[in-house]
N, C-alpha and C positions, 0 to 999 in steps of 0.2 A: 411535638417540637418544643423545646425549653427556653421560655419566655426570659428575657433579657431583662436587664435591670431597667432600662428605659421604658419598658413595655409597662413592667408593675407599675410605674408612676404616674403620676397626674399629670397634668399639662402644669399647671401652678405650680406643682415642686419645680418640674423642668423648666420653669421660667424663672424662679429661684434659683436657678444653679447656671441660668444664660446671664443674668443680671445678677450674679453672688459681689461684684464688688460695691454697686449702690445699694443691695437689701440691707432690710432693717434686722436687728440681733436676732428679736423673735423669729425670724425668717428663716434668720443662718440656723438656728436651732432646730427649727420646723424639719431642714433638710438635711441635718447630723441625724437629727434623731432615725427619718425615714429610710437614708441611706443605711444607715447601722441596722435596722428592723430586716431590711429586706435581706444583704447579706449573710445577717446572723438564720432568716429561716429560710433563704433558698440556698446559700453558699456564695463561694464566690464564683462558681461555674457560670451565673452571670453575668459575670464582666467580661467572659470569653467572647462573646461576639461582637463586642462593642470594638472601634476602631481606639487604637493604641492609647490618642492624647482624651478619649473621652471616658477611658478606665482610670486615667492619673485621677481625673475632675473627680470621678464617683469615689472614687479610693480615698480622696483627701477630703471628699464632703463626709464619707461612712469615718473618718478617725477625729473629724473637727480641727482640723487644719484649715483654718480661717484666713490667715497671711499667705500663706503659700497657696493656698486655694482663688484668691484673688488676682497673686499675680501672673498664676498659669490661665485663667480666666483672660485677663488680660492681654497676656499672650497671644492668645484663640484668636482672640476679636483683629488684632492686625495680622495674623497669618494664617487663618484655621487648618487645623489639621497637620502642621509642618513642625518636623522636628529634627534632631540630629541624630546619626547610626556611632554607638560603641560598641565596638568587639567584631573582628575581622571572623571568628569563629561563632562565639555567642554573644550575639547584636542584640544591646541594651538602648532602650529608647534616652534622650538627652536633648531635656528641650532648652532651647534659644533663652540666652540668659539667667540662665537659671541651673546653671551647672551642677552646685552643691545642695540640690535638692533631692534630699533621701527619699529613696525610694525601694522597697523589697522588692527580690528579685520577679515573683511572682508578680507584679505589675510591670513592671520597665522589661521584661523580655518579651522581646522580639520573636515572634513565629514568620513564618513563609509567610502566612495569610496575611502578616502585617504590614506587610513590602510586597505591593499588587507590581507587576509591571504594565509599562505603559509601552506597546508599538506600534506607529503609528507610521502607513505608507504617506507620503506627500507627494511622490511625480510617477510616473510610470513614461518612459520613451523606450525608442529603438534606437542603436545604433548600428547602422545596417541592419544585420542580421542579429544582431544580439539586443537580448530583452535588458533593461534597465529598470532597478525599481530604488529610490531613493525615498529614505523617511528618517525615525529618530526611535529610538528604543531605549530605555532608561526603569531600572527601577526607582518607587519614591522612596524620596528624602533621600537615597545615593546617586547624588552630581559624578562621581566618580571625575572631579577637576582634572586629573592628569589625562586620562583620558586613554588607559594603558586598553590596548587588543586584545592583551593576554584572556585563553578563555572565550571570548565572542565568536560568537558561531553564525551560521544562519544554514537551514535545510527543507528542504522539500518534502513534505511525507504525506503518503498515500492516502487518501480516505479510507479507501478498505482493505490492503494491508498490512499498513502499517510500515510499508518501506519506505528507508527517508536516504534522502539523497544530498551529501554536503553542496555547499556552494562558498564560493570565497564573498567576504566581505570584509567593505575596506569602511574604513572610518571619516567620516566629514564633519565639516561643522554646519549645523543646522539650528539657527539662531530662534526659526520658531518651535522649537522645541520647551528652551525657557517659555517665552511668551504663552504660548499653547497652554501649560503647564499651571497657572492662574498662581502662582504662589511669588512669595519673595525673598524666601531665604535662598534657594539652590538657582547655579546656572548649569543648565545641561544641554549647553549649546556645543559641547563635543559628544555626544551622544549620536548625534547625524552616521546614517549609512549609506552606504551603497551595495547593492547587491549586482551582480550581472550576470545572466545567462547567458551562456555562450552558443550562436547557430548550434552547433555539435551537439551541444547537453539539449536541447530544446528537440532535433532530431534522434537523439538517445529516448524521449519521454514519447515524444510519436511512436517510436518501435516497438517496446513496450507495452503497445495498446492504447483502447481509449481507458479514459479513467480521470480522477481529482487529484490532484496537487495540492497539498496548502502549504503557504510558505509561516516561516517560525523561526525567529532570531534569541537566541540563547546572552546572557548578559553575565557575568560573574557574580559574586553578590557574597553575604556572609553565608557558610555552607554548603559552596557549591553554584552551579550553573541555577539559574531563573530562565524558564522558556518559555515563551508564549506565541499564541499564532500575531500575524500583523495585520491587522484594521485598515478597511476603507476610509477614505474620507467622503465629503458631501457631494464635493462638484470637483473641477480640476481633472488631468490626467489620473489621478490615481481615486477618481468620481463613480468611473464607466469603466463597463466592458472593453475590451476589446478584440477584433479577432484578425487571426493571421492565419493565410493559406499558406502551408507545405506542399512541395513539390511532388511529394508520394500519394497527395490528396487528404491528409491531415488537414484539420481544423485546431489550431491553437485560442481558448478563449481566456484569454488573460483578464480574471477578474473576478469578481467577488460571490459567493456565497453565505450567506446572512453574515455578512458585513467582513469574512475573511479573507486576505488576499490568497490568490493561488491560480494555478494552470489546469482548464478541463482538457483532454486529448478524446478530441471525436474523431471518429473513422465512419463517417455517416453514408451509407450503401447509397442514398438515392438525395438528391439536392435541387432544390427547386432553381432552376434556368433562367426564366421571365415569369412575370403574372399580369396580363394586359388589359383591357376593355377592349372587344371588337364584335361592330352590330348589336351592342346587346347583351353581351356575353362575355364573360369574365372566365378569360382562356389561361391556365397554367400549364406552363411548359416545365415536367422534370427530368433530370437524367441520371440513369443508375448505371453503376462503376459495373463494369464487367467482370462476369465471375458471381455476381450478386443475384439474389429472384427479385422479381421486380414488385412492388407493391398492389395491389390489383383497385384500391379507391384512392382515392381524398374525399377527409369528411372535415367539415368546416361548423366550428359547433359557436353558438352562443345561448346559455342558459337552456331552454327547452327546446328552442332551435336547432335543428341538424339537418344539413345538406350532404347528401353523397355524390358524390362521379365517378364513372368508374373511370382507369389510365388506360388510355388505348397504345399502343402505339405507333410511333411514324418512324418513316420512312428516313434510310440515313440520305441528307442532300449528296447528289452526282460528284462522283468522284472524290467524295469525304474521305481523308485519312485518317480520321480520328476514330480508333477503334477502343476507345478505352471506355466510350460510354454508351448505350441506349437511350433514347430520349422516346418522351411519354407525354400524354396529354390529358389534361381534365378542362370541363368546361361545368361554367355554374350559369344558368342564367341571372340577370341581373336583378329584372322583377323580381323573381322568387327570393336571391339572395337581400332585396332590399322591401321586402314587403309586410315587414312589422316595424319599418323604421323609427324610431320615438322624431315628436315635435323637437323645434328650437334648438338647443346648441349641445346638449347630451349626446354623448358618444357611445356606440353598440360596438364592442368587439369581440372579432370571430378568433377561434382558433382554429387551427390547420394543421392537421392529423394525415399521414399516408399510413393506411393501412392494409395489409395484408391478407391474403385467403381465411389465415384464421384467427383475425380479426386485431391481432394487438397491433398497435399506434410506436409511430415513429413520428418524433419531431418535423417540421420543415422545413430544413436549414437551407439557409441559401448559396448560392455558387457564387467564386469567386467573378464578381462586376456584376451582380445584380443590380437592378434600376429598380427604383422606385418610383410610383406616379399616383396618378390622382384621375380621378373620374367625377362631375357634378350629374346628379344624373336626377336631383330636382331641385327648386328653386334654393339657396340656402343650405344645401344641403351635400355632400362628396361621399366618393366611397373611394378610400385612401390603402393604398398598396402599399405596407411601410415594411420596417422590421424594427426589432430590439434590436439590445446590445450585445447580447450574445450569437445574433446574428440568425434568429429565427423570420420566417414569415409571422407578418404582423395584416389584419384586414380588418376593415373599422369604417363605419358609417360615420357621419360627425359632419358639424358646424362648417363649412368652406373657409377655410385656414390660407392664411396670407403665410407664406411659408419663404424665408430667406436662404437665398443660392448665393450671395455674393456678401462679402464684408470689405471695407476699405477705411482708409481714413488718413483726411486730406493735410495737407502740410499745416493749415491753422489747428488740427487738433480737432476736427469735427470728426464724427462718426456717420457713414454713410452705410446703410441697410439697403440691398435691392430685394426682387424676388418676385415669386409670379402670386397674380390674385387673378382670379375670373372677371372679366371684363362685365360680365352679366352681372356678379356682384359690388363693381366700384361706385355705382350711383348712391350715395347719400350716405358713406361709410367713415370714420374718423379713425386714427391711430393714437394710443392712447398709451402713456409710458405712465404703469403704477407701482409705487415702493412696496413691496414684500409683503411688512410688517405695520408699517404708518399708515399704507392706503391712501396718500400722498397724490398726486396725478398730475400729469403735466398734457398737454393737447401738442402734440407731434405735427409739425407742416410732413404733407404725404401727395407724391405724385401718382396720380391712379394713369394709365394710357396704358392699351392694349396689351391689357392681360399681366400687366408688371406692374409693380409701384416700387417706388424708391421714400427712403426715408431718413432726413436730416437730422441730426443731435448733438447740437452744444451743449456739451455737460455740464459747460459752466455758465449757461444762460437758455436755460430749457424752458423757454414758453409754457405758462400755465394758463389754466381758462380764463383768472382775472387776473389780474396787475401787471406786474413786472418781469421779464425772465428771468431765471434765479435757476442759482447751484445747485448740480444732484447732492443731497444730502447723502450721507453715507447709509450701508447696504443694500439690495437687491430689487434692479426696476426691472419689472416685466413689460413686454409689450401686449397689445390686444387689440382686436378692431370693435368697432362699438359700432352703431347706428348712429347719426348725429343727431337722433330726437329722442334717442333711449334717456331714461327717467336715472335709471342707476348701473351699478357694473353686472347685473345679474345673467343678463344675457352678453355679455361682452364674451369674444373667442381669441383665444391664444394664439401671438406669434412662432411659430416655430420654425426650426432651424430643417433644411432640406436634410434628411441621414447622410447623404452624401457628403457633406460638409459637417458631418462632426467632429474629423479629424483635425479640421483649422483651428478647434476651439481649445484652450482658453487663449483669447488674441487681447494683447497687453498695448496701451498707445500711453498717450502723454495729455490731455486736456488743451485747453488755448492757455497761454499764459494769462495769469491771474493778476489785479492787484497788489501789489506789495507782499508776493511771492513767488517761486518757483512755481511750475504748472503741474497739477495734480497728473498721478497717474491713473489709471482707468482699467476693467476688464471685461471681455465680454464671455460668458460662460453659457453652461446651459446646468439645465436636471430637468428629473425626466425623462433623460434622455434626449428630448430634441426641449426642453422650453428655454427656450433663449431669453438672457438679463444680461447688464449692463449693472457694474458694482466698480463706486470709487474706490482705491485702495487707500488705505490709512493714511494720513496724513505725515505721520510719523515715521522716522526712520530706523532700522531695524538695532540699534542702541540706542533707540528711546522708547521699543516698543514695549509694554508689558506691564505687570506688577511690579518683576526682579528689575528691570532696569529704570522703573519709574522710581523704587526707594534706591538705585545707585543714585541716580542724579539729582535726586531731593540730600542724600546722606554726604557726597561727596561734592556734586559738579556746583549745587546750590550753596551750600556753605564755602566750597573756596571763593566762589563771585562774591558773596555779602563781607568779604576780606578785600576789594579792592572797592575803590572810590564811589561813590553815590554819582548818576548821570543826570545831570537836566533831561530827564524823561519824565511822560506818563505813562504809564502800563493801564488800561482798558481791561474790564474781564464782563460783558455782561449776559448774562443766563447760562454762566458758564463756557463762555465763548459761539454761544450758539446763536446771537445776532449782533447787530450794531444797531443798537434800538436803547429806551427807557432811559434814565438819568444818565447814569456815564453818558450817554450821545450828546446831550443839550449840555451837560458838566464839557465835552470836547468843545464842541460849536461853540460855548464861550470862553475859552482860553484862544481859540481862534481868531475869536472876533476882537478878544481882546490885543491880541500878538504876539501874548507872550514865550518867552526865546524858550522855547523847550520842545522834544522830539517827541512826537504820538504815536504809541504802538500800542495796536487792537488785537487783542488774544481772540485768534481764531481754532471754532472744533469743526463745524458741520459744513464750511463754503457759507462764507458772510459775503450779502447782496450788497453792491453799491459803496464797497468802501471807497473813503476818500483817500485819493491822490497822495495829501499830503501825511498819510500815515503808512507804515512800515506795518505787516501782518506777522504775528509769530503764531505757530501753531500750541494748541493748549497741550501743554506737557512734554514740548520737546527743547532740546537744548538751550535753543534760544530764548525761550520763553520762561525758561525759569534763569537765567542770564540777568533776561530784564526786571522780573520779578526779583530779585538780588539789589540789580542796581539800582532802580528805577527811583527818583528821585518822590513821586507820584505815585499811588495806586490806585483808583477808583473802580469800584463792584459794585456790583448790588445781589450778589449772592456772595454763602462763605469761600474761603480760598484753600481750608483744608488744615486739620487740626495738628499737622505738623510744623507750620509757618508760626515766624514770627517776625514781627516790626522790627526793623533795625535802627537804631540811632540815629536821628536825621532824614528820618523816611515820615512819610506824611500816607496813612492807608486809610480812605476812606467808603464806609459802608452806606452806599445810597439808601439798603433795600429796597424793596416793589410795592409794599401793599399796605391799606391798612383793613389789620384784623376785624373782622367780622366772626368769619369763624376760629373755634380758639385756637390756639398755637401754644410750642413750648414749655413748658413746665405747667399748663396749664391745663396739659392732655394728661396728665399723669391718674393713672384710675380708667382710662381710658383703652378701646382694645388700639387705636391709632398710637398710643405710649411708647416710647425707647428710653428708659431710666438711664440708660448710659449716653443715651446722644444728649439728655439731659443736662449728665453728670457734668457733658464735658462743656456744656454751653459758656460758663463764666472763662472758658481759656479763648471757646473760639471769640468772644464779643472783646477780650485785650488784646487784640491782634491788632484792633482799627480804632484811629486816635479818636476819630469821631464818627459816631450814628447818626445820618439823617431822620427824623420826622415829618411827617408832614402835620401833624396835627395835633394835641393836648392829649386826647384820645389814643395815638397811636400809641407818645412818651409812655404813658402808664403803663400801657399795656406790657410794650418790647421790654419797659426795663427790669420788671418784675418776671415775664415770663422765659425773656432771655440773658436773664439773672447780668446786664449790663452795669458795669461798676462804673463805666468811665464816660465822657461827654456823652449826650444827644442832642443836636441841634436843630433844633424845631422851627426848620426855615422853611418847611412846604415842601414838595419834592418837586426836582427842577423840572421830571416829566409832565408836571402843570402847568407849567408857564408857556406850554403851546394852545391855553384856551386864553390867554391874556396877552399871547404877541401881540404886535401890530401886523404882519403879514400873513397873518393865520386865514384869511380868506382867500389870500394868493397859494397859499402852500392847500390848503383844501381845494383849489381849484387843479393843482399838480395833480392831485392823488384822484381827484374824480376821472381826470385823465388819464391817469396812470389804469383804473381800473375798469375805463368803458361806460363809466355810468351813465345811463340814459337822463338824458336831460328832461325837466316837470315829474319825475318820479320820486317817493319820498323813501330814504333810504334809512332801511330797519337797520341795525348791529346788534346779534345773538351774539353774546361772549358768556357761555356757561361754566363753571368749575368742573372739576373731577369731580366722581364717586369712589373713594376708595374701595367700597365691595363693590365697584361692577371692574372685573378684570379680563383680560384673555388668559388663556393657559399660558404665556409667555407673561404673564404680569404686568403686562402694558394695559393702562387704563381704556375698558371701554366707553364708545360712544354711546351714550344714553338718549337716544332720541324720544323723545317724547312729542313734538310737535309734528303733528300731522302736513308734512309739507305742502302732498297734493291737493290737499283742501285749501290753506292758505293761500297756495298759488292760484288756486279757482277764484277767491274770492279775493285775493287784493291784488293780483299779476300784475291788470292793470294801471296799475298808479304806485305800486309800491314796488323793489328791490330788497332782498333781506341778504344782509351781509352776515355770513358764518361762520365764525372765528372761534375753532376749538381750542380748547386751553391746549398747551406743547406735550404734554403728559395724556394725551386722548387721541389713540389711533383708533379710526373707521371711515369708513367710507359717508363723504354726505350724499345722498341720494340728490337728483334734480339741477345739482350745478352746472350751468351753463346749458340752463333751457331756459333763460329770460326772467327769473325770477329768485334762485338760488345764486348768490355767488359764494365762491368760497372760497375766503380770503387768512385760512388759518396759517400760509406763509408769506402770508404779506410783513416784509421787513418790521414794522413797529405800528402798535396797536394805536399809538398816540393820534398818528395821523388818519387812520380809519373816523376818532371820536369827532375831529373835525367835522366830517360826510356826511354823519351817520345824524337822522333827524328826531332821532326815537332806540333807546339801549333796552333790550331785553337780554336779563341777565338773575343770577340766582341767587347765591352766597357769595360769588366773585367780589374781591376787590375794587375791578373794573368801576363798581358803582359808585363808589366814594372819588375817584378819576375820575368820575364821567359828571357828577351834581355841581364840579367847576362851568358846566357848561350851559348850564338854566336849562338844558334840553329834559323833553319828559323821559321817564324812567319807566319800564313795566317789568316784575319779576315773576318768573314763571319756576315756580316753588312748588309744585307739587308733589316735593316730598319731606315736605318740612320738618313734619312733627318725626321721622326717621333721623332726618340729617340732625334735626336737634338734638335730640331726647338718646340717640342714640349711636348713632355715627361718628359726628364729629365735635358740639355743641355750638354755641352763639353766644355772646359776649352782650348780647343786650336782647331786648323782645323787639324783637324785628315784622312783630305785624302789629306795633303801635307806632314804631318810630321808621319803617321803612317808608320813603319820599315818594312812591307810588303803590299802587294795589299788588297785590299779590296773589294770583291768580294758579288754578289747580289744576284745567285741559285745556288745550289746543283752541279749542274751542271759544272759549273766556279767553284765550290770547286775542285771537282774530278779532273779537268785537270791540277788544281795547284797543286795538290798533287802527280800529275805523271810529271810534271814537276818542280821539286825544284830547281833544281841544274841552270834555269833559273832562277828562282823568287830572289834566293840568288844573285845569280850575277847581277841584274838591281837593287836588293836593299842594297846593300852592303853599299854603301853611304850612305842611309836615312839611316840606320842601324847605322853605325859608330857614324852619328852627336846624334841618338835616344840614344844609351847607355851614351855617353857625358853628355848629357841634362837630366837623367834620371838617371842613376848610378853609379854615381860618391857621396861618396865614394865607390866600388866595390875592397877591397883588402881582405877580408875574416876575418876582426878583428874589422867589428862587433860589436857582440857578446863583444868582452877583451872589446871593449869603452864600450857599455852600464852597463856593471858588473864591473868594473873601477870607473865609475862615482855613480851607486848605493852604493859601499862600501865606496866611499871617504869620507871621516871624521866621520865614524863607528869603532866600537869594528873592524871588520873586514876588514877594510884599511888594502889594500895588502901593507908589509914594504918596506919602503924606498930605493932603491939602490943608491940617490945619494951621494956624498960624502961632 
């Protein structure tokens, strides 16, 4: 196979040519020269496989087009991969602003392979009798805006074949098609289909035989029709199988084969009837269509496992008219079939096979109203009668499953879950709702009584094991039942949905009305086939949703607002809109206290806990929120706002930030594999957006301004998230929060707050949890008298083991870490920030740094030697934790020193006024300048 131009090069060149706008001449030279070498001794037959805009890149790196190579570069980075189509015959590529950029034709043309289409199913229903399949079809980079018919096809065709069968298709608009689409130059929200098959053509494909279907939507394009088959999606109608009985005894299974849509047509001789438990025995009833041989076994196989029976027959019941079928019998015993059971919650599944005199295997499809059931037939343990989705016999040993027969939900917007559990297994069982991806968890109240249980959910105040109820964050919660002395989620067993009821699903409700917004909506799904979730829908509305509609409303909706008047508002943004927590909060609470006449509006993304009454909620990035961001008299962050923004005239934007540096940041990484030379680049634009930069310290100043190349104010007033160790009601408000979180009273309460590790990641790039402390031991030895509160950094999904067994709390969604610092008697923490927060508080410090000389030397670096000037020991196992923590009252006294000099050098200002400087200096020479008292 012929190695591509990317392939010859090095990762360095190709970072040279990711980064060609901030490299250095030598560089740009480095990667003229190389592109031109390779070129000239492979050809340009290299560039062939490359994707369209990344043959311009190589094409103008191989001729030393420096300018032009820059600004197609920069292009990339806000759209990648997105260009414009010239030539209704022969389609020249034309990228976005950049019209008059020559190009030979050998690069800029366009092949088929360079215009993939994209078709994708979104619903599958019935209308009566007729099949429905709705989705969106679009070749890239052609929106095809008018949205002409002409030409669009869609057809049926055979797997083996090769006969294809038209069908009409009409044209919709389907808005997640843009969105879906990740880009922002094209809208292909007319794109949307519908296809329908009509009872008649669906009875046409039964007579025919059995056989495959795949459906395939043709699009017009430069040179003719573009066809491709049409794609599953994940979950949804158009997730699952589905199956439909025909009246002639067809089988219709509407649905996918390695991910393509289409219709299988079974004509299956023999269908399994019932499949029951009695005395013992595990009795299957089947019956074969007359005119057919009857199959003379069932074999039910798993792995080295095989059971045989043979089908006897019975008898038709007294006076039966039904002569279209023979019914037949096998029995398994149950011993046998369950006599290699695995331990714990691992599932064994059979497959089931009827077989014939000579010997070949037929599926076991089932009849139309087959029941499905369940048998316990040892402690913990079922042997579960089920089926797929395409409607085969399914039999499986496993874990005893709480299994949901009913969904409703009540006029406040609660979710109510019933369903049956073994009465034999409700003693000492909990239900347990966990996010997806985050590993998140919340403790579900659950009615266990005779054989059912029922299960309550407010989505927007879901009980967690310690604090507060709080919002489902967005994406995917599972349920599970746990033990209520299990250690972790290891053995925990999955909620699933009865098969019976998978028709009801996807079920769409509305949440309880929210704070200072409309009430979210909600859905409950499954995958898997039966694992049933619960997922908030986006906050946003479908012309706010996406990339392409995020730059309309910044390019258009945004700029006409900052043309109409400035409003006595605050606009709030902080962690992104994903709490009401850290400076912006104590910057709110004193404009409050203060009374000054101005409107508070909190930019919400994920479901913010505890907002206050008197503020207005906009959601982050939807209309209104960039409305207020336009007018907003006020802005206060403490993250960036986004490198397209700019301060308006008369606008006051002020940047709290969160932290001070420890480890390096900024221009400071450069050399570094953590580097982005262009997020660098662009640092001096994002830091003039906001008239002033909080500091909290001398230390910080230096640091931010050099590393985040800041031209303009920093005011080194202390960050006002300090000024809750200097309140005066700071032992009443620590008294709230102990409350809030159950704390056992005479217990001394730990707070773990560790950072990220950039190289520990999941395959979805979300940062792993790094446990290093050996829980179970700790809980041995300090359970009782000590509490350890667990607070992951927001950027760390996993599971913590141990929470809410008396000794682990875990409070990584507790609204704001400020108020934890109150509680907590004793901060173990690593590189974190936290620790420069937390030496406001004279409490002792222990770091648990065990991989120091990595995260230094290698990783990320340190701004200072932090095992001469860190304010507590610095400790390497679990081990050396524990015995610091039973010894404090040493560790304070041999660190009291480095302590004293560490608060000097790091918190200073430390006088609890904050806060009055930072809201002082935002109102100075405002309608709202606090007046004068001098004389």
């Amino acid at each position: 196979m012929a190695q591509s131009l990317a392939d010859l090069t090095s990762a360095g060149v190709q970072r040279i040519l990711r980064f060609f706008p901030e490299s250095s001449q030598a560089e740009r030279e480095e990667l003229r020269a190389t592109a031109r070498r390779l070129l000239d001794t492979h050809g340009e037959k290299v560039l062939t496989p490359l994707r369209p805009v990344e043959r311009v890149l190589w094409y103008l790196a191989s001729e030393g087009r420096a300018e032009d190579l820059v600004e197609v570069v920069r292009g990339q980075r806000r759209d990648p991969g997105v260009f414009l189509v010239a030539g209704a015959r022969r389609p020249r590529l034309v990228l976005p602003g950049l019209r008059s950029l020559a190009l030979p034709d050998r690069i800029a043309a366009l092949e088929r392979r360079d215009l993939p289409v994209t078709a994708q199913l979104t619903s599958v229903e019935w209308r009566g009798d007729d099949l429905v399949w709705g989705g969106y079809a679009f070749v890239a980079n052609l929106p095809r805006p008018s949205g002409r018919m002409i030409g669009r096809f869609a057809v049926l065709e055979h797997a083996d074949t090769g006969e294809r069968i038209k069908l009409r298709l009409r044209r919709t608009k389907n808005e997640e098609a843009t969105a879906a689409s990740g880009q922002a130059l094209h809208c292909y929200d007319r794109t949307g289909f519908e296809v329908v098959v009509p009872a008649r053509r669906l009875r046409e494909l039964a007579g025919r035989g059995a056989g495959q279907w795949f459906l395939s939507v043709g699009i017009p394009g430069p040179g003719g029709a573009y066809e491709t088959r049409v794609r599953q999606r994940e979950v949804g109608t158009a997730g699952h199988n589905q199956v439909r009985h025909l009246a002639d005894g067809s089988r219709l299974v509407v649905g996918f084969t390695k991910d393509a849509v289409g219709i299988t047509v079974q004509q299956p001789p023999v269908e399994v009837e019932s499949c029951t438990v009695v005395d013992g025995e595990l009795v299957l009833v089947a019956r074969v269509r007359s005119g057919h041989k009857a199959p003379t076994t069932v074999s039910v196989v798993e792995g080295e496992t095989r059971l045989d029976s043979p089908l006897t027959a019975l008898s038709a019941p007294s006076g039966s008219a039904d002569d279209a079928f023979r019914r037949y019998r096998a029995v398994f015993s149950l011993d046998r079939l369950t006599a290699d059971d695995p331990p714990g919650i691992k599932t064994r599944q059979f497959k089931v096979t009827f077989r014939g005199a000579e010997g070949r295997g037929q599926a076991a499809h089932l009849a139309e109203g087959f029941t499905t059931g369940r048998h316990r037939f040892a402690a913990g343990r079922e042997l579960a009668v089920h089926r797929d989705g395409p409607g085969r016999l399914v039999l499986a040993t496993r874990a005893v499953r709480a299994v949901v027969d009913a969904m409703t939900v009540t006029d406040a917007g609660e979710l109510v879950l019933t369903g049956a559990y073994p009465r034999e297994e409700a003693a000492g069982k909990k239900v347990v709702l966990r996010h997806g991806t985050r590993f998140e968890e919340k403790e579900l109240p659950v009615e266990m009584a005779d054989g059912r249980f029922t299960v309550r959910i407010d989505p927007e105040a879901a009980p967690q094991v310690h604090g507060p109820a709080l919002p489902l964050c967005p994406g995917r919660w599972y349920l599970f039942v746990r033990d209520v002395d299990a250690w972790d989620k290891s053995e925990d067993v999955p909620v699933t949905l009865r098969p019976e009821q998978v028709g009801e699903l996807p079920l769409r409700f509305n949440g309880p009305q929210g704070v200072g917004g409309p009430p979210r909506a909600f859905t409950v799904d499954r995958r898997n086939f039966d694992r049933i979730f619960i997922e908030p829908e986006r906050l946003l509305a479908p012309d706010e949703h996406g990339t392409y509609r995020q730059r309309i409303l910044r390019e258009a909706h945004f700029h006409k607002q900052r043309k109409l008047p400035l409003r006595d508002a605050v606009l709030y943004l902080s962690f992104g809109g994903k709490q009401f927590s850290d400076s912006p909060r104590f910057v709110y609470d004193e404009l409050v206290r203060r009374g000054v006449a101005v409107e508070h509006i909190w930019t919400q993304d994920e479901g913010l806990p505890e907002m206050p009454a008197e503020a207005r909620v906009v959601g982050w990035g939807s209309r209104a929120w960039y409305e207020a961001l336009a007018r907003s008299r006020y802005v206060v962050v403490n993250t960036p706002v986004g490198d397209w923004f700019v301060t308006r005239p008369g606008q006051k934007v002020v940047q709290t930030w969160h932290g001070t540096p420890l480890k390096k940041v900024g221009k400071d990484l450069l050399g570094s594999p953590q580097s982005s030379p262009a997020y660098i680049a662009g640092l001096p634009h994002s830091y003039r957006q906001f008239d002033f930069v909080v500091s909290p310290n001398a230390h910080t100043t230096e640091i931010m301004r050099r590393a985040y190349s800041i031209e303009g104010e920093m005011l080194e007033s202390g960050y006002p998230r300090n000024d809750i160790f200097h309140a005066a009601d700071r032992d009443i408000r620590a008294a709230r929060v102990r409350e809030q979180l159950g704390l056992p009273e005479g217990k001394k309460v730990v707070l773990y707050a560790p950072t990220w590790r950039e190289d520990q990641r999941h395959a979805s790039k979300l940062y792993k949890l790094d446990l290093r402390i050996d829980l179970a031991a700790a809980q041995a030895e300090l359970g009782h008298d000590h509490v350890l509160l667990f607070r992951k950094h927001s950027s760390v999904h996993g599971n913590v083991p141990g929470a809410g067994q008396g000794f682990v709390w875990d409070v990584t969604r507790y609204p704001d870490i400020a108020d934890l610092y109150l509680v907590a008697d004793v901060l173990i923490t690593d590189y974190s920030s936290a620790l420069f927060d937390f030496a406001h508080s004279d409490k002792p410090m222990l770091f648990f740094t065990y991989d120091l000389e990595h995260y230094r030397d290698t990783l990320r670096g340190l701004y200072f030697d932090f095992t001469t000037r860190a304010p507590g020991p610095l400790l390497e196992t679990s081990e050396e934790l524990v015995k610091a923590l039973r010894g404090l009252d040493a560790v304070e006294a041999e660190y009291r020193d480095k302590y004293t000099r560490f608060k000097k050098d790091f918190c200073e200002p430390r006088d609890g006024q904050a806060t009055a400087r930072v809201v002082d200096r935002m109102l100075a020479g405002g309608p709202h300048a606090p007046a004068s008292t001098g004389g």
